[in-house]
N, C-alpha and C positions, 0 to 999 in steps of 0.2 A: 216600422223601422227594422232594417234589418244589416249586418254587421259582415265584411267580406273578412276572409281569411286572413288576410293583410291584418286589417284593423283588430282582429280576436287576438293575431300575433302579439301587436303592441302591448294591448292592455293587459295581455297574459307575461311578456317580459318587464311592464310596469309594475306587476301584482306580482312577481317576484315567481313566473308558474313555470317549469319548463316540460313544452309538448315537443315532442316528436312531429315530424311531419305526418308521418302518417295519421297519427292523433289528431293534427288541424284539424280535418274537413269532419269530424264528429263533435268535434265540441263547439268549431260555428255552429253546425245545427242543432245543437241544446241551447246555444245561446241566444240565438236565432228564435227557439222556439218557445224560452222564459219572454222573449223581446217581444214575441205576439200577445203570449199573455196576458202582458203588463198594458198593452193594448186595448186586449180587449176587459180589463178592468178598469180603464179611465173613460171607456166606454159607456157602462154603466150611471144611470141619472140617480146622485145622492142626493139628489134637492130635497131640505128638508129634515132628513135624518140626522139627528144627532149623534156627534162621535159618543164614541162609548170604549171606555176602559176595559170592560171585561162583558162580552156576549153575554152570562147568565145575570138576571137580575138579585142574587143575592147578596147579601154583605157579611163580612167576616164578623165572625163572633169576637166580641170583646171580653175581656176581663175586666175586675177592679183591677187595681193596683194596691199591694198591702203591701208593708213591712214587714221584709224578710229579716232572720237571723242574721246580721251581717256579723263581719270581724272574727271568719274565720280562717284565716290566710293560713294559720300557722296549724290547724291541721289538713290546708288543704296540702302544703308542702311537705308534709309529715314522710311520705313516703317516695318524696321525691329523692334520686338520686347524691343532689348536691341541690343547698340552698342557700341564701345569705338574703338577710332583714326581709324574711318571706317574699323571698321572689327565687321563681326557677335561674339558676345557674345552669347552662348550656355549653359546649366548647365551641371556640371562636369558627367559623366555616367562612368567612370572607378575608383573603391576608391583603 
């Protein structure tokens, strides 16, 4: 499949792109040449293979989970500029 200049137009003023003319005819033939690619990757016979999440066979290390120190708001705030009932106080930025 492959894409004329025309059609790159569209999809590039759909996709919000703007090319120069001169620009067209190089970035049809990138697009042009992902478009082979993608070809020649359906090409390819996965019969069989399972998908796979991540190429390497290993798995992430776990932790427990333990009981941290909680309920310390009020020195996490401690050095906060401006606070109220331990929570950050900000100036308003959306009017």
């Amino acid at each position: 499949m492959s894409l004329t200049e025309t059609e790159v137009a569209k999809v590039a003023r759909l996709s919000r792109l703007a090319f120069t003319p001169e620009e067209l005819p190089g970035i049809t033939a990138e697009v042009n040449g992902i478009l082979g690619w993608i070809e020649k990757l359906q090409a390819v016979n996965t019969d069989g293979v399972e998908p796979l999440v991540s190429v390497s066979g290993m798995t992430l290390p776990l932790r427990e989970d333990e009981v941290t120190a909680g309920g310390q708001a009020a020195d996490i705030v401690k050095n906060a500029p401006e606070s109220m009932e331990n929570y950050f106080v900000v100036p308003k930025v959306v009017e």
